[in-house]
C-alpha positions as CSV (number, residue, x, y, z in Angstrom):
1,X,-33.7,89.1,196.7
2,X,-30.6,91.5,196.1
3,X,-30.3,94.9,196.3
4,X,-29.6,94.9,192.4
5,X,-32.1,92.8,191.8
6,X,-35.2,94.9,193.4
7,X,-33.8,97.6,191.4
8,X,-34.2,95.6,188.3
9,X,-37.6,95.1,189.0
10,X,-38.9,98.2,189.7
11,X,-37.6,99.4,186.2
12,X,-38.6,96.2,184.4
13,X,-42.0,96.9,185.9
14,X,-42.1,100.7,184.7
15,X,-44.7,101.2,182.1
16,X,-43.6,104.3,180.8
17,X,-39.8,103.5,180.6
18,X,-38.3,104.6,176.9
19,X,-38.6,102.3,174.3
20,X,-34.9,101.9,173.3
21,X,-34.1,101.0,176.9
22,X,-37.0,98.3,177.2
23,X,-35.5,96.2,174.1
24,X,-31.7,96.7,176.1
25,X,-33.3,95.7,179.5
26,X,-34.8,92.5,177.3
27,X,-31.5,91.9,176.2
28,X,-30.2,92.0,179.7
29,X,-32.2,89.6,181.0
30,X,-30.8,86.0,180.3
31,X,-27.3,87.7,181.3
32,X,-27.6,88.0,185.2
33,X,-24.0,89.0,185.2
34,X,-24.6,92.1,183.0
35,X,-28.0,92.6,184.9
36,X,-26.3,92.8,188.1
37,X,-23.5,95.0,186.5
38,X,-26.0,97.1,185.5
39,X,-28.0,97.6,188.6
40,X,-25.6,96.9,191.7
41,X,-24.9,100.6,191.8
42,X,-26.0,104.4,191.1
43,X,-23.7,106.0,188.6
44,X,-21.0,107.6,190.9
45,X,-21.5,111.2,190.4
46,X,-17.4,112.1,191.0
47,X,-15.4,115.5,191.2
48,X,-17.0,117.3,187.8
49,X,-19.6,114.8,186.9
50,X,-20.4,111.3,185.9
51,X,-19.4,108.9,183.0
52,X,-20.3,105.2,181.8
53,X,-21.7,103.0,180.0
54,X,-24.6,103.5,177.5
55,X,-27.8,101.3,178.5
56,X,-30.8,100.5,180.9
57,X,-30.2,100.7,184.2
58,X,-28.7,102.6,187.4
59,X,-24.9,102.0,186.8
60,X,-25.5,103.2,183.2
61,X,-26.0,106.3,181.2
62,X,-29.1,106.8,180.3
63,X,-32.3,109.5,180.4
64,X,-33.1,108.6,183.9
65,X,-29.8,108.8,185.4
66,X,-29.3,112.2,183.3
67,X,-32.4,113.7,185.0
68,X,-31.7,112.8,188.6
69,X,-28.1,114.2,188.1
70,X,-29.7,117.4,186.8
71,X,-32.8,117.3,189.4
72,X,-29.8,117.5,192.1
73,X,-28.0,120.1,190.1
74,X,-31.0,122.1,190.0
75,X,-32.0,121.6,193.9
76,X,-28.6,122.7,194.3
77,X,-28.4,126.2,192.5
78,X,-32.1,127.1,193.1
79,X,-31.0,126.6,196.8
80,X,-27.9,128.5,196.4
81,X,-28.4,130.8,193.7
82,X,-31.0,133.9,194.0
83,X,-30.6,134.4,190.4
84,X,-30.3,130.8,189.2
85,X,-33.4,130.9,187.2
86,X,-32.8,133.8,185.2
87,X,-29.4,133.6,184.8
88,X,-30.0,129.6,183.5
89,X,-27.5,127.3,182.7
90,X,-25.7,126.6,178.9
91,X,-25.5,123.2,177.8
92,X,-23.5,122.0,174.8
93,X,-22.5,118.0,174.1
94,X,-19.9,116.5,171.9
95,X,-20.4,113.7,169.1
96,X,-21.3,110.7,171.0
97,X,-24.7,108.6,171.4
98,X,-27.6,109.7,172.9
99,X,-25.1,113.9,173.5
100,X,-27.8,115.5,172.4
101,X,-30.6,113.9,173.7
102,X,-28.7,114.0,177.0
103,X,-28.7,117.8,176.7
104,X,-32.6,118.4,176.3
105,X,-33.1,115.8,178.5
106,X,-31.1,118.2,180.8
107,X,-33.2,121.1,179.4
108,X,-36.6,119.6,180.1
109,X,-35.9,119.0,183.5
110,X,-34.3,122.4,184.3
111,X,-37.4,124.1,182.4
112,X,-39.8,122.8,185.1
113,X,-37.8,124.3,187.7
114,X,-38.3,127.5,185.3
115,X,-34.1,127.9,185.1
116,X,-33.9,129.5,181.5
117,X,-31.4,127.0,179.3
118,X,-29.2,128.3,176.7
119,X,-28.5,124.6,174.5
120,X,-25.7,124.6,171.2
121,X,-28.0,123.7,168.2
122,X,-25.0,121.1,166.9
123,X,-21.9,120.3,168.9
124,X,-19.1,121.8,170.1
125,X,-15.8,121.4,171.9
126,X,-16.2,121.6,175.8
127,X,-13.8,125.2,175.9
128,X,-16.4,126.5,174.2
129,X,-18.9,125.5,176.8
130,X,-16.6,127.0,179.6
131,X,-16.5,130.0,178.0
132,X,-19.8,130.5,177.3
133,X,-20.6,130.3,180.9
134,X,-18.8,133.3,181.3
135,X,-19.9,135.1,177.9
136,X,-23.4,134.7,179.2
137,X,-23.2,134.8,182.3
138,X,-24.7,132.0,183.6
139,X,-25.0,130.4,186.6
140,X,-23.5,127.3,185.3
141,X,-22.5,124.5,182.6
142,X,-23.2,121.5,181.3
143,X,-20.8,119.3,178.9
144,X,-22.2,116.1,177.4
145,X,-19.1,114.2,176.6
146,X,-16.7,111.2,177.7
147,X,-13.5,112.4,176.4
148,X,-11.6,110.2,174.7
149,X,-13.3,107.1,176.1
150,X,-14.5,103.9,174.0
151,X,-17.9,104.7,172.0
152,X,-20.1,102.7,174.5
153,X,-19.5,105.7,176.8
154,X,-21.1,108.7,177.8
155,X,-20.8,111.5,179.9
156,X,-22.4,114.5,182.0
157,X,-20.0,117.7,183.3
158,X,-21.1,120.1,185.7
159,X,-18.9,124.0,185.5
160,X,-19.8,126.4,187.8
161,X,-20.2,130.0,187.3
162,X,-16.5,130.9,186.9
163,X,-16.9,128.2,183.5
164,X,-14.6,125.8,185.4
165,X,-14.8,122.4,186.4
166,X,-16.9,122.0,190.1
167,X,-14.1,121.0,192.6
168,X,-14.7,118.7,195.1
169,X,-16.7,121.2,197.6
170,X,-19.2,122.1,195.4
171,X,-19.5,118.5,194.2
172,X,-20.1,117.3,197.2
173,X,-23.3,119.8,198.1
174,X,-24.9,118.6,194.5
175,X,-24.1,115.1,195.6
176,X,-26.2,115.3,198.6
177,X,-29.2,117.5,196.4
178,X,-29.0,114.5,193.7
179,X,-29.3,112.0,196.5
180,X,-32.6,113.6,197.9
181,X,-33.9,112.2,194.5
182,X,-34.9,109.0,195.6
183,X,-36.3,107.1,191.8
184,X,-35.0,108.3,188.7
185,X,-37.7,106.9,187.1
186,X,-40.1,110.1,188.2
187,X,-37.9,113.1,188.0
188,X,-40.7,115.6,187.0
189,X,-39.9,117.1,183.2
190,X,-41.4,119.6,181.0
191,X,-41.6,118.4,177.2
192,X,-39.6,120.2,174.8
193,X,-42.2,122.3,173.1
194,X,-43.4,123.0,176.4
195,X,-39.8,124.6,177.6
196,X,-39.7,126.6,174.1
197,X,-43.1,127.8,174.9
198,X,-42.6,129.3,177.6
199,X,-39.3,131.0,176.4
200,X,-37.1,128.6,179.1
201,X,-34.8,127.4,175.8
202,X,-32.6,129.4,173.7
203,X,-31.0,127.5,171.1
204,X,-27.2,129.3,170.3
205,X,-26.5,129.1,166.9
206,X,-22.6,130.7,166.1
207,X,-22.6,133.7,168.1
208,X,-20.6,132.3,170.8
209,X,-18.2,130.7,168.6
210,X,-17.6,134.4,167.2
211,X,-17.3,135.8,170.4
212,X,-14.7,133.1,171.3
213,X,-12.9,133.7,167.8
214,X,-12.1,137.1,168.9
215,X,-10.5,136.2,172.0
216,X,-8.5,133.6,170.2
217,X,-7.0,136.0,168.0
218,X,-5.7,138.4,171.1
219,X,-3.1,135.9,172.5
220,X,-1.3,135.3,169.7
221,X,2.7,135.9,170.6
222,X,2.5,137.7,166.5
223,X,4.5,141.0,165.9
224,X,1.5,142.8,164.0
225,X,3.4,142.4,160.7
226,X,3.7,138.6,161.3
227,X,-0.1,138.8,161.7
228,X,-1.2,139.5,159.1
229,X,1.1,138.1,156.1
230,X,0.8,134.7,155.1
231,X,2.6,131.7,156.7
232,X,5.3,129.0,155.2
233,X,4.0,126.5,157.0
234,X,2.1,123.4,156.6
235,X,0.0,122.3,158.8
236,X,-2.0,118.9,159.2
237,X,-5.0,118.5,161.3
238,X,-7.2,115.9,162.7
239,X,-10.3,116.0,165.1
240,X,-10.5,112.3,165.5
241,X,-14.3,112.5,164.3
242,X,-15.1,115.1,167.4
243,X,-16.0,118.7,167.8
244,X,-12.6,120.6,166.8
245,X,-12.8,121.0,163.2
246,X,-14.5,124.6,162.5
247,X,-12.7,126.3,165.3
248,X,-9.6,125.1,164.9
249,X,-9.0,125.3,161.8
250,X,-10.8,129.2,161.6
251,X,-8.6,130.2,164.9
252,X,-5.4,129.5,162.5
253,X,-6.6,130.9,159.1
254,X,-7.6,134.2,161.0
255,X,-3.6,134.3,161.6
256,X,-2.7,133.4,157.7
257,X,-1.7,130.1,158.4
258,X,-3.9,128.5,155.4
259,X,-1.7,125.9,154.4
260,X,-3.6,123.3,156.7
261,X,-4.7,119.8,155.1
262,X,-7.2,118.0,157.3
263,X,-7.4,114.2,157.6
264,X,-10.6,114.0,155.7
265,X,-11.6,110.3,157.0
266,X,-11.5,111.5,160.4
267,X,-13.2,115.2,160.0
268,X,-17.1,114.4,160.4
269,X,-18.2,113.3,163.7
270,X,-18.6,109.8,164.3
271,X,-19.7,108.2,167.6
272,X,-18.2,104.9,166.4
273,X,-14.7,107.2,166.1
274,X,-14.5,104.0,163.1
275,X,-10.6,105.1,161.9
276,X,-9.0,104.6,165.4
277,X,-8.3,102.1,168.0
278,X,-9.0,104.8,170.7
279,X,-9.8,108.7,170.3
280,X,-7.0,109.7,172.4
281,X,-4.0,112.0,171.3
282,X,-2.3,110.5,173.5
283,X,-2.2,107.4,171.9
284,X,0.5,107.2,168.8
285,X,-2.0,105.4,166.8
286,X,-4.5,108.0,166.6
287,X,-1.6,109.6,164.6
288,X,-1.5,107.0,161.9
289,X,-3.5,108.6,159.3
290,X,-1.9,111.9,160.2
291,X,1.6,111.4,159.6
292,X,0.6,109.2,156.0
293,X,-0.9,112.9,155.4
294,X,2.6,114.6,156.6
295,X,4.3,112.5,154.4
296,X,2.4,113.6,151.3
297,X,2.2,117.0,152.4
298,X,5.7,117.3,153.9
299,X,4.4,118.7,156.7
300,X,5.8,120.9,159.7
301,X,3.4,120.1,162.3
302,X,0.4,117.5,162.7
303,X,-1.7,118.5,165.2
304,X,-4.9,116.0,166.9
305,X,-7.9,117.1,169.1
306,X,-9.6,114.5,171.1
307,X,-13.3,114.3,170.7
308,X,-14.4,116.9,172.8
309,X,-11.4,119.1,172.2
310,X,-9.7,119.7,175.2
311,X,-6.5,117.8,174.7
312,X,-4.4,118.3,171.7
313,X,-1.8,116.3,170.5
314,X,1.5,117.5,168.1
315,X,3.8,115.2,166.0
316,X,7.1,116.7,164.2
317,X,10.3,115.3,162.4
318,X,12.8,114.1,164.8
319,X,16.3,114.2,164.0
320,X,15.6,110.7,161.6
321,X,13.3,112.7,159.5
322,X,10.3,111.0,160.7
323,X,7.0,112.1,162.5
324,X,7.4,111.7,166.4
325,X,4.6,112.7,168.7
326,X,5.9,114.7,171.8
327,X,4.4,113.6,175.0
328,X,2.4,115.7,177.2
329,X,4.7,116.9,178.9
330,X,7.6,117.7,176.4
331,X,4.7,119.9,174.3
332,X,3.7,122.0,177.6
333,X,7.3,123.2,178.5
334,X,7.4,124.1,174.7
335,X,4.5,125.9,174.7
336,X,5.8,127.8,178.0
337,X,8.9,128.5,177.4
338,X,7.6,129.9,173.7
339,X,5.2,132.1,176.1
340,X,7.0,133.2,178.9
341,X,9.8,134.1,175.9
342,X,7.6,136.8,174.4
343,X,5.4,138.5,176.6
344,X,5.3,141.5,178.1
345,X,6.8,141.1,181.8
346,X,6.3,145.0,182.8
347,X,2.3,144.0,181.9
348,X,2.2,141.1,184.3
349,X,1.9,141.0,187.4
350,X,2.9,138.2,190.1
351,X,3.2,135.9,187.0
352,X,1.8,132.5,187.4
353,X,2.5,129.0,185.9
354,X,0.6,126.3,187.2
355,X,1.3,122.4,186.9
356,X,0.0,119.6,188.7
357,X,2.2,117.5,190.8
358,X,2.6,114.8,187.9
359,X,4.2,116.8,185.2
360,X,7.4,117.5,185.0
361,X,9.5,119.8,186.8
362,X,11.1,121.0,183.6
363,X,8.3,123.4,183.7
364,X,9.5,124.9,187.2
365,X,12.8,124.9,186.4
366,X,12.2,126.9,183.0
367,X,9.5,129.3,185.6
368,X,12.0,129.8,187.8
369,X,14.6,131.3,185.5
370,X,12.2,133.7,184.1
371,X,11.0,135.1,187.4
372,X,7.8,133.2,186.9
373,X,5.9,131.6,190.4
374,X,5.2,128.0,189.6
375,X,2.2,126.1,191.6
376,X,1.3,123.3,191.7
377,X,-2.1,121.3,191.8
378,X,-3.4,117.9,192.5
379,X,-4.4,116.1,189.4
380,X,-7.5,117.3,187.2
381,X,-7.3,120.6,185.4
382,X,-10.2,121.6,188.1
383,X,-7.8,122.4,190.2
384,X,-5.6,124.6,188.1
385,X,-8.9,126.4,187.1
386,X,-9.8,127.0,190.7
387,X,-6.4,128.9,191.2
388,X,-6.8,131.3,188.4
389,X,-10.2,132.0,189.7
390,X,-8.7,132.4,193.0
391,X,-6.2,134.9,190.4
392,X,-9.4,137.3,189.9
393,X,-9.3,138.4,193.2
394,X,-5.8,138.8,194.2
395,X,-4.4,140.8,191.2
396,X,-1.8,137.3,190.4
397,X,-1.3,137.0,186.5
398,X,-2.0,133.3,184.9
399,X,0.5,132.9,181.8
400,X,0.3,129.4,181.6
401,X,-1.5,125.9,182.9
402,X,-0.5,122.4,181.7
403,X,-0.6,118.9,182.7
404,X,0.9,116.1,181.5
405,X,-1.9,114.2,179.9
406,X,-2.0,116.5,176.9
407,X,-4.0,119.6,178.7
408,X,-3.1,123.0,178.0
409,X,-4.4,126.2,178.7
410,X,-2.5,129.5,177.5
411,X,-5.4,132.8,178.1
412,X,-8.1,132.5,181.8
413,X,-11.0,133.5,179.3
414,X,-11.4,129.8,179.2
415,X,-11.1,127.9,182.7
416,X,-11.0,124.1,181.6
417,X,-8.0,122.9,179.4
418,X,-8.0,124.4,175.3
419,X,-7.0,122.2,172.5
420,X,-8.0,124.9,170.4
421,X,-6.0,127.7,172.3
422,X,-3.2,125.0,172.5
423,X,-3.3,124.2,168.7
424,X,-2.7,128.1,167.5
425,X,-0.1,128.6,169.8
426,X,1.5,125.3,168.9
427,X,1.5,125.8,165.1
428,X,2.5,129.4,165.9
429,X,5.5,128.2,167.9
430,X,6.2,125.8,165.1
431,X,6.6,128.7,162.9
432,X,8.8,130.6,165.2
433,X,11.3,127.9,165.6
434,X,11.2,127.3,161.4
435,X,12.3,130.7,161.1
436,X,15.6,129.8,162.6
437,X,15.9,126.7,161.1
438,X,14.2,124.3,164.2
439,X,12.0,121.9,164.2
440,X,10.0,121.6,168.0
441,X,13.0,118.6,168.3
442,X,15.3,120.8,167.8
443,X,13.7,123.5,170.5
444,X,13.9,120.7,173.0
445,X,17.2,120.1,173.2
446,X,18.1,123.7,173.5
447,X,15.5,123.6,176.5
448,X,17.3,120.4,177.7
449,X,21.1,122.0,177.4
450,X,20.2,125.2,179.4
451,X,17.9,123.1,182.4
452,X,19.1,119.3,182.1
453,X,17.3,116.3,180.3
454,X,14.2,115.8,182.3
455,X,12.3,112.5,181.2
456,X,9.1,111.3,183.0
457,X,7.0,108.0,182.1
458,X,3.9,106.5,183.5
459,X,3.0,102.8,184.1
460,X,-1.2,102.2,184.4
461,X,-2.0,98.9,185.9
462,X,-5.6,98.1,185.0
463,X,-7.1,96.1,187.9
464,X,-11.4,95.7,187.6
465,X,-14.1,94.6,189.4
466,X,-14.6,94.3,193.7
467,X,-11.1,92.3,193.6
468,X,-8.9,95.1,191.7
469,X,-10.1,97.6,194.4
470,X,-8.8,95.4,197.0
471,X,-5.4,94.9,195.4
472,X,-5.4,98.3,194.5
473,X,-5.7,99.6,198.3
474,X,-3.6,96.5,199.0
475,X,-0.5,98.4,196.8
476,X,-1.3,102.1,198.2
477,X,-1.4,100.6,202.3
478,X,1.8,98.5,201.5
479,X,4.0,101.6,200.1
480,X,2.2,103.5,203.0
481,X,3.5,101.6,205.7
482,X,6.5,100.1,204.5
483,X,8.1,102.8,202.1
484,X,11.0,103.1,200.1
485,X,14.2,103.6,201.1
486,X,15.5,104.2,197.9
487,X,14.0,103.8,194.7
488,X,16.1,102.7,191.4
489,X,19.0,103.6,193.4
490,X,18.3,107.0,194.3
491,X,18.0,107.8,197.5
492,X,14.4,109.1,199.1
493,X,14.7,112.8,200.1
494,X,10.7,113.4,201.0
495,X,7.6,111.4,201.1
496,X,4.2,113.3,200.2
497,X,0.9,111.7,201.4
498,X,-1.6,113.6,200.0
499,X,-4.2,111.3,202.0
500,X,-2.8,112.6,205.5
501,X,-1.6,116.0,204.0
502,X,2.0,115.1,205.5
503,X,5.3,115.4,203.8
504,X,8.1,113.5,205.6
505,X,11.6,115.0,205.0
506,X,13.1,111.7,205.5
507,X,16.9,112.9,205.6
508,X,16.1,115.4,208.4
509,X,13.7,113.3,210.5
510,X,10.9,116.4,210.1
511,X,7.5,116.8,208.8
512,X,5.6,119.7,206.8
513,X,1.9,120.1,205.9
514,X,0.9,119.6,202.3
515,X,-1.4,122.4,201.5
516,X,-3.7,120.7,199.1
517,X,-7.0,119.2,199.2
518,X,-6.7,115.9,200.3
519,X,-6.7,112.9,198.2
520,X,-5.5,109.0,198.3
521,X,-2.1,109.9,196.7
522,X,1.8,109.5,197.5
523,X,4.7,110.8,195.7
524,X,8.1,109.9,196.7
525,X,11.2,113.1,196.3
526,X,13.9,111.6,195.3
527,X,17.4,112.9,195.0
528,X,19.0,114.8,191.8
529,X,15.2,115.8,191.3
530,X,14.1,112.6,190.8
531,X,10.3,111.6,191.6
532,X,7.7,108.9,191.8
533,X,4.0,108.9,192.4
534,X,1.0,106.6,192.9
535,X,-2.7,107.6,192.4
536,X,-5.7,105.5,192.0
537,X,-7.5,106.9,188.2
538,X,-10.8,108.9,189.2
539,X,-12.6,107.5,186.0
540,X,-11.1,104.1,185.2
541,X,-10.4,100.7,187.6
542,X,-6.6,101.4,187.3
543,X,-3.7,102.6,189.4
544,X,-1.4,104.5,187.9
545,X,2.2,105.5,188.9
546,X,4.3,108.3,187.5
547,X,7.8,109.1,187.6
548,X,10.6,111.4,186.6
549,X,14.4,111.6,186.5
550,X,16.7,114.9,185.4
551,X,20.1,113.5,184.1
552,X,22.9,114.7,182.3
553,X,21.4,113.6,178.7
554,X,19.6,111.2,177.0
555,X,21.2,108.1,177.2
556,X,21.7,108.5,181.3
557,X,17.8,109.8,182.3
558,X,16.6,106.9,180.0
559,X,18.8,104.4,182.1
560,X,18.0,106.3,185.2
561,X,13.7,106.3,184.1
562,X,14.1,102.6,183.5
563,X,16.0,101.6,186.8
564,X,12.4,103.9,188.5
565,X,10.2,102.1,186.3
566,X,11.6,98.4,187.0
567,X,11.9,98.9,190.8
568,X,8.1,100.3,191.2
569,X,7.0,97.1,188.7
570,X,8.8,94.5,191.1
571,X,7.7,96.3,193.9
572,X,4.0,96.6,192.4
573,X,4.2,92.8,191.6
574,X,5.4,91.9,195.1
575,X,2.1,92.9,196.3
576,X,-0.3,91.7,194.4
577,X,0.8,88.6,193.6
């Protein structure tokens, strides 16, 4: 008998195991394929948490999983923490199956270890949650969400005191404490009433969200004047059936902008996220009803949250008249330039923009003419929330964080990425640039006339299952060993391995040391600031790689972006074939 198979067992044998998950394990069992699927793993417990599947079984989500995670997690800070219990963890959860039964399964387990829970009585967007840890103080924070993933998923999100994302350090300690857990099936739990009894479980109601409000309204760019009079602007919102709706649209109104019509279809939760192919703002489609809303409106900005609210997607009028969304990274530089524009520089101190090494360099260049440091990060907005904690210690200001999957991050009283922050300052820059008579279009090509036309793409080659991994290493150990020489006809200046911590200056025959957590990564430096970069995705089976060009303007980066993105596909296709 398999592995998978004696795990099987051993749950289909459980007496006690939940109802819902006896009829799925019924279901599972003329499928051996989805049986073994189900059980020929744990759950990887990653960088900031775990995510999959809904359903009976090991490699699912599902109560059992959920309290050996938070068994570890609780091992973990009781062994490290002095004040763990009493400090407690906050929990909130986002719109998807089983969130909130995830969270007080969370709290029932963390009650028996008597570490006080503070739990969102109805869902919220994950910068709440990672500001709450630092509102109340607590020792740490869970998010029950998957992102923008399909509905069958779920997911669990560990912060740590600072309210950011655990990096890979402290993952790797509750790792080993969750591992000490040996069946899920008999994680030891107080019941519910039990926890409230003994005063373990606070249930938050809106006081947070206030508290979070008021913050919100301090880093608006605003004279005082402009603060408090009325907008001409309208606005169109969507939350793609998630968590965004009352903040979002209460950060804005608390500025005057009032003119906001919401996509009513899409405003109330739905774990089925029905109206869209996917919940992602980064996917044009999750725009559709949007911009039919723009049109009837006439609207200056459309704005979209993903479930859990920590992306934010923006579509304006292009030069045709008709509702374009900006990509990832063409919103950030907007959003920083807009930023770095109208603060005060005698109030900051070692100013700080932070990026991670797949967005585009537009940002540094725009940095560097304002006297502004720019860092950058490995992928995953962890890291760029372990520098500005890093920040509270050595007197360095944060102005700005961005990546080029639609995160944002504008004030450090939230450590994770902001859709929320990111949609005020977004419709506030909006209204700047209306003022003069520019739409966000428009602000881009001044950006593009001072630095150059910077255009990036990405290609993400979906590859499942034990025989994807294989060609996936296969592509990574074949540009490792025998690398370009050029790419797209531009020559190759430097070679980062990320995996090795080695950056090869190819043109001088010398070598530098990365100074960055290590990771199975390689980006390419190409000449007239040209890039390319491979990763493996931490969350899906797919690689992805990512590339940039600067050229003169938009007709010659678009030729000189395709000629990248042609030679990596042949390359890509060599190999795996």
């Amino acid at each position: 008998m398999q592995n998978w198979e004696k795990m099987f067992e051993k749950w289909n044998m459980f007496t006690a195991l939940d109802d819902s998950l006896k009829i799925n394990l019924n279901k599972l069992k003329n499928d051996r394929s989805a049986l073994e699927d189900a059980f020929y793993q744990e759950l990887s417990f990653g960088t900031a948490g775990m995510r999959g599947i809904l359903g009976a079984g090991t490699n699912r989500m599902n109560i059992y999983t959920i309290r050996k995670a938070v068994n570890g997690l609780a091992d973990y800070l009781l062994t490290n923490y002095n004040d763990a219990k009493n400090r407690g963890i906050v929990i909130a959860y986002d719109s998807r199956y089983m969130s909130k039964e995830f969270a007080i399964e969370s709290a029932k387990v963390l009650g028996y270890y008597g570490i006080h829970t503070y739990v969102f009585e109805s869902l919220r967007p994950t910068p709440l949650l990672s500001f709450a840890v630092r509102h109340l103080n607590t020792v740490a924070g869970i998010m029950i969400t998957a992102s923008h993933n399909p509905p069958e998923y779920n997911g669990f999100k560990v912060y740590n005191e600072h309210g950011a994302q655990i990096v890979p350090a402290e993952a790797k300690l509750i790792v080993e404490s969750i591992q000490q857990t040996k069946d899920e099936l008999t994680v030891p739990i107080l019941e519910q009433s039990q926890v409230e009894e003994q005063e373990k479980l606070t249930w938050l109601n809106d006081e947070v969200d206030q508290a979070y409000l008021e913050r919100l309204y301090e880093i608006t760019q605003l004279s005082l004047e402009d603060k408090q009079s009325e907008k001409d602007i309208q606005i169109v919102f969507t939350p793609l059936h998630g968590t965004a709706l009352d903040l979002v649209t209460k950060g804005l109104k608390q500025l005057q902008f009032s003119k906001i019509a919401v996509v009513e279809e899409q405003a109330q939760p739905d774990p089925e996220f029905s109206t869209v192919e996917s919940p992602n703002p980064e996917e044009h489609q999750a725009f559709s009803k949007a911009i039919n809303l723009g049109k009837q409106t006439n609207a200056d900005i459309l704005l979209g949250t993903d479930p859990d609210a920590d992306r934010l997607g923006v579509a304006v009028k292009n030069s045709e008249g008709e509702y374009q969304v900006l990509s990832g990274n063409q919103l950030g530089v907007l959003l920083f330039d807009y930023i770095v524009k109208h603060i005060d520089k005698s109030k900051s101190v070692k100013p700080r923009m932070i990026k991670t090494v797949v967005t585009t360099e537009l940002g540094r260049a725009i940095a560097e003419a304002n006297q502004v440091e720019s860092i950058d990060t490995l992928t995953g907005f962890k890291y760029i929330g372990e520098k500005i904690n890093h920040y509270d210690t050595t007197g360095e200001t944060f102005l700005f964080g961005f990546e080029e999957s639609y995160g944002y991050l504008i004030s450090d009283f939230v450590r994770d990425k902001d859709a929320v922050q990111a949609a005020m300052m977004a419709t506030e820059m909006a209204y700047y640039w209306k003022q003069q008579g520019k739409t966000l279009f428009d602000a881009l090509d001044v950006l593009y006339e001072k630095y150059g036309y910077y255009l990036e793409g990405m290609t993400s080659l979906t590859l499942k299952g034990q025989e994807g991994s294989q060609q996936m290493e296969e592509i990574l150990t074949s540009i490792r060993e025998k690398p370009f020489a050029e790419i797209g006809g531009m020559k190759v200046i430097a070679i980062e391995d990320y995996s090795s911590s080695v950056r090869t200056l190819t043109l001088e025959d010398k070598q530098e040391t990365i100074i960055l957590p290590k990771e199975n990564m390689i980006k390419y430096l190409l000449e007239d600031d040209g890039w390319v970069c491979f990763r493996p995705s931490g969350t899906e089976p797919k690689i992805k790689y990512y590339y940039g060009v600067r050229g003169t303007n938009a007709e010659d980066s678009e030729q000189r972006l395709l000629g990248l993105k042609e030679s990596l596909e042949q390359r890509v296709n060599r190999i795996i074939d």
